[in-house]
C-alpha positions in Angstrom: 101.8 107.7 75.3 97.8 106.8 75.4 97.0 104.8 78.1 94.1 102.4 78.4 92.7 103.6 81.9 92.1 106.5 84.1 94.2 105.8 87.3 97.7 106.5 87.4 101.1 104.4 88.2 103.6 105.6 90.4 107.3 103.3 90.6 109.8 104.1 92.8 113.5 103.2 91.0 116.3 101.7 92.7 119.1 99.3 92.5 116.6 97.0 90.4 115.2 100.3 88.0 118.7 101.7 87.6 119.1 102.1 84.0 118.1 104.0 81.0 116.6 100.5 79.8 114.8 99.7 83.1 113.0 103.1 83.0 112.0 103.1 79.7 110.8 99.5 80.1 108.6 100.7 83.1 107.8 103.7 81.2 106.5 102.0 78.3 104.5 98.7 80.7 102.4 101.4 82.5 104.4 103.8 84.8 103.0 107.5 84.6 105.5 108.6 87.6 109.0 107.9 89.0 109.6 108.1 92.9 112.9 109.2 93.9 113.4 108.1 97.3 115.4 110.4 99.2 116.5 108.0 102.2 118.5 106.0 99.6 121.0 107.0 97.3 123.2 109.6 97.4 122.6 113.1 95.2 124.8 111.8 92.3 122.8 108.8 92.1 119.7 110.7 92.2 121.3 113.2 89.1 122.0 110.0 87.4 118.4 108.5 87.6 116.8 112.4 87.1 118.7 112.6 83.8 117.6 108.9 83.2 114.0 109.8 83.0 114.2 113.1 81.3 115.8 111.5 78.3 113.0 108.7 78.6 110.2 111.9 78.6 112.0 113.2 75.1 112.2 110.3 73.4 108.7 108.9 74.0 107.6 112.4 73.8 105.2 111.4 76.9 105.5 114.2 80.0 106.9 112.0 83.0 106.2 113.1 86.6 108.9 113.1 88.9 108.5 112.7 92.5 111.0 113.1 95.5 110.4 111.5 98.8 112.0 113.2 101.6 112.7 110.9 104.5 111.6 113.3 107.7 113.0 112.7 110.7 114.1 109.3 111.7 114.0 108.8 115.6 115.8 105.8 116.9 117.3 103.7 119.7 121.0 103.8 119.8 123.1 100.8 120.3 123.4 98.1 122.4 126.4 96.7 124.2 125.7 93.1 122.5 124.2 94.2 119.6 121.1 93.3 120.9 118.7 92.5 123.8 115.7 90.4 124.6 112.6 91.7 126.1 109.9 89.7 127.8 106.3 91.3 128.3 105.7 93.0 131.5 109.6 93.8 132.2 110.5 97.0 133.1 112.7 98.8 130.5 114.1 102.5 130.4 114.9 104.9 127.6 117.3 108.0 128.3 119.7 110.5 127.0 122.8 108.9 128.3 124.9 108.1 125.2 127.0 104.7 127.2 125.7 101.2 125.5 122.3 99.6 126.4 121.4 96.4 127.8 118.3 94.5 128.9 117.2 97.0 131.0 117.9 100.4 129.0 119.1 102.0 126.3 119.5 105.3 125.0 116.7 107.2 123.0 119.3 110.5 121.7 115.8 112.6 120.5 115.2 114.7 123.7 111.9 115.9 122.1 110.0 113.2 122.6 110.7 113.1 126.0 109.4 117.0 125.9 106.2 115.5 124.7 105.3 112.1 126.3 103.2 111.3 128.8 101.9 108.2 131.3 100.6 105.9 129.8 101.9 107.1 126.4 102.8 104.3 124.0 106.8 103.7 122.2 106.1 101.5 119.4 109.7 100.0 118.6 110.9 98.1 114.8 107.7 99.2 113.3 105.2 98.2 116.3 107.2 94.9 116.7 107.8 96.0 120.2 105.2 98.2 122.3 106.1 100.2 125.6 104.4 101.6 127.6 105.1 104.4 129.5 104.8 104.5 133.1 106.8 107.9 134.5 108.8 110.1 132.4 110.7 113.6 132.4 112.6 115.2 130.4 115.5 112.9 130.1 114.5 109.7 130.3 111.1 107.4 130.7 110.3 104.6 132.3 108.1 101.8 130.1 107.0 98.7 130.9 107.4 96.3 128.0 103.3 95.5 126.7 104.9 93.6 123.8 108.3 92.0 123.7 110.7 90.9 121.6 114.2 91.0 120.4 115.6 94.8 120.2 118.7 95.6 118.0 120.8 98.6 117.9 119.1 101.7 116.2 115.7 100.2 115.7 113.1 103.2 114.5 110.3 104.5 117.0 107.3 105.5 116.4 105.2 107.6 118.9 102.0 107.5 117.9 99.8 109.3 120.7 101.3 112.5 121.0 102.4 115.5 118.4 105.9 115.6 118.7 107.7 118.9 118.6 109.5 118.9 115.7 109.6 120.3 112.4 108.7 117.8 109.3 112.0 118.9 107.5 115.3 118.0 109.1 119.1 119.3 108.4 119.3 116.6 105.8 115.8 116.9 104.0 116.3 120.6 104.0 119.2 120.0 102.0 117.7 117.3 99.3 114.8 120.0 99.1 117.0 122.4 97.2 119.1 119.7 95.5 115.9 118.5 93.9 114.5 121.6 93.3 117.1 123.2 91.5 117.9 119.6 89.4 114.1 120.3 88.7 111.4 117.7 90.0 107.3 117.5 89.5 106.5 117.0 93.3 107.8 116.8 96.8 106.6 114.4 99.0 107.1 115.4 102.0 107.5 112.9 105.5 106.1 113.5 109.3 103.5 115.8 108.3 101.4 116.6 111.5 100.3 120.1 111.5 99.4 122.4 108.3 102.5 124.7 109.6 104.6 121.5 108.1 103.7 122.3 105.0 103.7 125.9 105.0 107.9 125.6 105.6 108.6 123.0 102.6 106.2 125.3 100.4 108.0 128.5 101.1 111.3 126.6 100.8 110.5 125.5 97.4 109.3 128.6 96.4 106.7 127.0 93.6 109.6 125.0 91.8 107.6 121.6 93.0 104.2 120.8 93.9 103.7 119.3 97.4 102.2 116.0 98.1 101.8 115.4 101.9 102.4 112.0 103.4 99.5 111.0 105.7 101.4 108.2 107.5 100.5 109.6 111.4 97.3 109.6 113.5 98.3 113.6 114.2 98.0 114.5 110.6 94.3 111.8 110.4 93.1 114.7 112.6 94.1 117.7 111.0 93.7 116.3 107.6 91.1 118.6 106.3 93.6 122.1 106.8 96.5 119.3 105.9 94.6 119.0 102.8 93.6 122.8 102.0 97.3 123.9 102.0 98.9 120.5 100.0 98.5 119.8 96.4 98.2 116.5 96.8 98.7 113.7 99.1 99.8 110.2 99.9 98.0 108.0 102.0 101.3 106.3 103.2 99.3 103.1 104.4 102.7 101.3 106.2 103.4 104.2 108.9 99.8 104.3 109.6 99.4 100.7 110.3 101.8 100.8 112.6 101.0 103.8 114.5 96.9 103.1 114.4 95.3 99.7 115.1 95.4 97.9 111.4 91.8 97.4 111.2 91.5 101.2 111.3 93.2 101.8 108.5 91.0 100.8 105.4 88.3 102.9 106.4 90.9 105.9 107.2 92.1 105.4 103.4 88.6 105.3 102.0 87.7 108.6 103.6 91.3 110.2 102.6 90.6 109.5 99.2 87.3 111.1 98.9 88.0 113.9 100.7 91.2 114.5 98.0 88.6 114.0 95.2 86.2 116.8 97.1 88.9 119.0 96.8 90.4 118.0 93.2 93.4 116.8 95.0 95.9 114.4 93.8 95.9 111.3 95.8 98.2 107.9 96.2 97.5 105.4 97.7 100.7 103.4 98.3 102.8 100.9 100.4 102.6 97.0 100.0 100.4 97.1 97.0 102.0 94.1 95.4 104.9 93.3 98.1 105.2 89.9 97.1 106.4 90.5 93.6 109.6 91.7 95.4 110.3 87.8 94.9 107.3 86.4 92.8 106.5 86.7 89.3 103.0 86.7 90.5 100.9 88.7 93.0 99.0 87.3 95.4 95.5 87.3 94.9 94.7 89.7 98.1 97.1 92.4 97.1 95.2 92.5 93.2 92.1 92.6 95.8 94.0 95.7 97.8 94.8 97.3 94.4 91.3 97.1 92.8 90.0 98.5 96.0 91.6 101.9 95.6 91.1 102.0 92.0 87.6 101.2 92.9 87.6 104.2 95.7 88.5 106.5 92.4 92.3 107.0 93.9 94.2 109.5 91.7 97.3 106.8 91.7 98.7 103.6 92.8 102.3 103.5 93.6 104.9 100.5 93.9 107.7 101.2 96.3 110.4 98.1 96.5 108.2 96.2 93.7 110.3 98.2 91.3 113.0 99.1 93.4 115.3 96.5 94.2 112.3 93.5 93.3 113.4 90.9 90.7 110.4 91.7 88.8 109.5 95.7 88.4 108.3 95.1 85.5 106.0 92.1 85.7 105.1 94.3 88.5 103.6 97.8 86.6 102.4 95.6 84.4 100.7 93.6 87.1 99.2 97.1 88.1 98.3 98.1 85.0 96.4 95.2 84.1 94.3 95.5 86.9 93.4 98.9 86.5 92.3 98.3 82.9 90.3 95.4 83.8 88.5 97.0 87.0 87.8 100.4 84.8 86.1 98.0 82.2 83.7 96.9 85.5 80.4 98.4 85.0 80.0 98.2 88.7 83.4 100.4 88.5 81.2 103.5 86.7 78.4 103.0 89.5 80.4 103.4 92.4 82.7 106.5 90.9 79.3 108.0 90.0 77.7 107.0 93.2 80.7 108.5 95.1 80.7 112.3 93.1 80.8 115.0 95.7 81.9 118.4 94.7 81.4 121.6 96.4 81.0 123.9 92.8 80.9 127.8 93.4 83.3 129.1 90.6 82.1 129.5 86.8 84.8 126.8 86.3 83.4 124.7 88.6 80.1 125.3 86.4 81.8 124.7 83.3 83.8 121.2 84.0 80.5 119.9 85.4 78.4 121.0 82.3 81.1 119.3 80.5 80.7 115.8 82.3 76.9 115.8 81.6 77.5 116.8 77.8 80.0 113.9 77.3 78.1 111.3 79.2 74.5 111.9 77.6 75.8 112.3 73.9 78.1 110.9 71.3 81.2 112.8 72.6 84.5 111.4 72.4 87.1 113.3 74.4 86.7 116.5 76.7 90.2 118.7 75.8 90.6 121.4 78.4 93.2 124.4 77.8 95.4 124.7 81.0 98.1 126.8 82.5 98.2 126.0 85.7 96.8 122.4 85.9 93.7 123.4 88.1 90.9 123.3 84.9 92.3 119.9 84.0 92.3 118.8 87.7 88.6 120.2 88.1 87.3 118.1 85.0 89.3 115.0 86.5 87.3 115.6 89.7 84.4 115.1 87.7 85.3 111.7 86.9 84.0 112.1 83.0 83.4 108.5 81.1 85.3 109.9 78.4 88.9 110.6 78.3 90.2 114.0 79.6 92.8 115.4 77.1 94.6 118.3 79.0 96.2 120.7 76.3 99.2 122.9 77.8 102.3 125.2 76.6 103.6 124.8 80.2 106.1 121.9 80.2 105.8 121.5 84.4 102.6 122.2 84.2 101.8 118.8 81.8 104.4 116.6 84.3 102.2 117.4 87.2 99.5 117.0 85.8 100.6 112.6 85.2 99.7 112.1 88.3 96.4 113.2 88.0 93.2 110.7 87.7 92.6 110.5 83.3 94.3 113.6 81.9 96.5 112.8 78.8 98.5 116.0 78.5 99.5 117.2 75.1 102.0 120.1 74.6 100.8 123.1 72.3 102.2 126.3 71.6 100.6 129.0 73.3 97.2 131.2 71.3 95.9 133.9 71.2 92.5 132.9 69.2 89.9 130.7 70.6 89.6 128.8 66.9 92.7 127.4 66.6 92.1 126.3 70.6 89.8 123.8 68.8 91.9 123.0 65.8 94.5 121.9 68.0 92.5 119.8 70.6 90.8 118.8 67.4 94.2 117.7 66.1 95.4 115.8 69.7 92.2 113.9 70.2 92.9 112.4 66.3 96.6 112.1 66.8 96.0 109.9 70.5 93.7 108.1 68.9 90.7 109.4 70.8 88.6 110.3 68.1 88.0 110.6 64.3 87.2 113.3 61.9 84.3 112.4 62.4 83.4 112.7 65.7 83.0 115.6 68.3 84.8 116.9 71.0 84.5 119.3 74.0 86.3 121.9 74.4 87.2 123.9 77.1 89.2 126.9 77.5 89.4 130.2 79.1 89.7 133.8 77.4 92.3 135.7 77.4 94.3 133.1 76.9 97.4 132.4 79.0 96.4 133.3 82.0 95.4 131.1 85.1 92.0 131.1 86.5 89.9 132.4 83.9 88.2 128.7 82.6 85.1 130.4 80.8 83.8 128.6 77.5 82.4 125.6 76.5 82.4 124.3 73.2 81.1 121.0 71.4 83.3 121.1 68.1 83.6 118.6 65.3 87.2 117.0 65.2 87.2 117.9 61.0 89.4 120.8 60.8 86.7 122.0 57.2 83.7 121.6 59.7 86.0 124.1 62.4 86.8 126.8 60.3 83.3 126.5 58.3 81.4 127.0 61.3 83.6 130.0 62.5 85.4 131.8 59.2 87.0 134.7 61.6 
């Protein structure tokens, strides 16, 4: 299914995307991916939806990414003898490990690893940030905070801890589980929650054992610092804009996302940026004219995707809301001023001969009359290396790996098309020849590039370049053997 624009649509489904209808309505308005979020819904649900969206992919015929979100650990409060409690700035107010009902002057915090790890002065940011301790003394069971922001407190509100690396591990008992669930039902990606250190990746990647990419969440100030070996051992990440805003000053955070997503691009990276993108179509038919601002912005910064969360959820609207997206996206790609700051904005370290190649390829395309670059891929990296380039022509990416053509709809402009797989470098063009007609890229009479790597069918061997006319006569008379 062509699409009119280079960035990419990621919509979470939910009680409001729950049918084969729904998805195939957000399928067709724009979405490229389907988040499966993994803190709601239980795993028949999930089957249910999976099973949804393959039948969608066959019969559109259009490779659909899948991703699953794993929730991470979830530290709370526990519960309070009335429910809940109100705190006034400057009180005193305890956290602990005993398990007996709070009340306006504690409460218990049952995660003695953050105690393990905090320190004076050390800030608790309670309800997403609502309510901000401070902590004054603390050991290993309990610390003393005096209340820098107040506020009503409820029983098992979230906390977040945002100036310290907490010691523990990104995957819990339950994420572990969904890991394997959604492995073996057979998703794209894995996104995977409280990333902080490179060694958080490592586990989920040797736990799903190359049956799903994975897509790190940057949503906490540990993993802003590490990003860069974060980054070298992901295969793509999400710039998970709510956590950080409530773990980092909000002012922060734009630039944070700006240099996120040009690092990702460096590195020929898969990037989302995502959270509130369009929040109040949750309820409105229309956007508000900041959030088509905040969308345009990352489209503008060259972000692989955008992704709706409860937009398309449980929103009255999902798909006034892709739509929403996907209008955007078409209109800011037609912006000339888009082209300058994409171009303006190209950094690549290039050292490999397909580094060489995808590059030659860009300069070809943009300085004559071609109409489509169609790159031969396996694993998805010589189709993510010519998206890095950020071509002004479409990037056809021409597979006979199935996975390999679902990951590969969340990258930035590649249309994948499934071919069988060759053995002779002629009928490489005939068939990209034949998909850039078919999706409407080009005519008989136009060119193409191709690229493509010999042997064939085997990863990491990107070495020729080819201009080719798209008339299958002019193929095979310019190359009878």
């Amino acid at each position: 299914m062509r699409r009119h624009r280079n960035v990419k649509i990621v919509a979470t489904l939910g009680p409001a995307s729950d049918s084969y209808d729904m998805i195939r309505a957000l399928h067709e308005a724009g979405a490229d991916v389907f988040r499966l979020n993994m803190s709601h819904g239980s795993h028949d649900e999930i089957r249910e939806r999976h099973a949804m969206i393959r039948k969608v992919e066959r019969d559109l015929d259009s490779p659909i990414a899948i991703l699953a979100d794993l929730q991470g650990p979830k530290l709370r409060v526990g519960e309070f003898a009335k429910g809940e409690e109100e705190l006034a700035e400057g009180a005193r107010f305890r956290l602990d490990l005993d398990r007996s009902p709070g009340d306006g002057r504690r409460v218990c915090l049952p995660h003695p690893e953050i105690f393990a790890a905090l320190e004076p002065g050390a800030r608790l940011l309670v309800n997403d940030g609502k309510i901000r301790l401070t902590v004054d003394s603390c050991g290993k069971d309990f610390a003393e905070c005096t209340v820098a922001v107040g506020g009503t407190i409820s029983n098992r509100k979230g906390v977040n801890v945002p100036d310290v690396v907490l010691p523990l591990a990104a995957l819990s008992e339950k994420d572990r589980a969904d890991l394997e669930f959604v492995c073996q039902l057979g998703v794209d990606w894995l996104a995977l929650s409280f990333v902080q250190r490179p060694d958080d990746v490592q586990e989920a990647r040797a736990l799903a054992q190359g049956r799903a990419a994975i897509l790190s969440k940057i949503e906490k100030p540990a993993a802003v610092k590490a990003f860069d070996d974060i980054l070298r051992v992901s295969d793509g990440v999400m710039v998970a804009r709510g956590d950080l805003g409530v773990e980092l000053p909000v002012q922060n955070v734009p630039p944070i996302q700006k240099q996120l997503v040009r690092k990702c691009r460096a590195a020929a990276k898969p990037v989302i940026v995502a959270t509130q993108m369009l929040e109040s179509m949750i309820e409105s038919p229309m956007p508000t004219r900041a959030e088509v601002s905040d969308v345009a912005t990352a489209i503008y910064e060259g972000a692989d995707a955008i992704m709706l969360s409860a937009e398309s959820a449980a929103g009255d609207y999902p798909v006034e809301a892709v739509t929403t997206m996907d209008n955007v996206a078409v209109e800011v790609e037609s912006d000339p001023t888009y082209v300058e700051v994409i171009e303006a904005s190209r950094r690549a370290d290039r050292h490999s001969v397909a580094d060489g190649i995808v590059a030659a390829a860009r300069e070809i395309a943009e300085t004559t009359n071609i109409k489509a670059i169609c790159c031969y891929t396996e694993s998805g990296t010589t189709a993510a290396l010519t998206a890095r380039e950020r071509p002004r022509v479409p990037i056809i990416g021409m597979t006979s790996v199935r996975d390999t053509a679902r990951r590969l709809a969340l990258t930035w402009g590649v249309d994948c098309v499934m071919t069988g797989e060759l053995s002779r470098f002629k009928m490489a063009v005939v068939n990209a020849a034949r998909a850039a007609r078919a999706q409407g890229y080009a005519t008989a009479e136009d060119q193409i590039l191709v690229i493509a790597g010999v042997p064939f069918n085997v990863p990491g061997t990107t070495n020729i370049l080819r201009v080719a006319p798209c008339a299958e006569h002019l193929i095979f008379a310019a190359d009878p053997e």
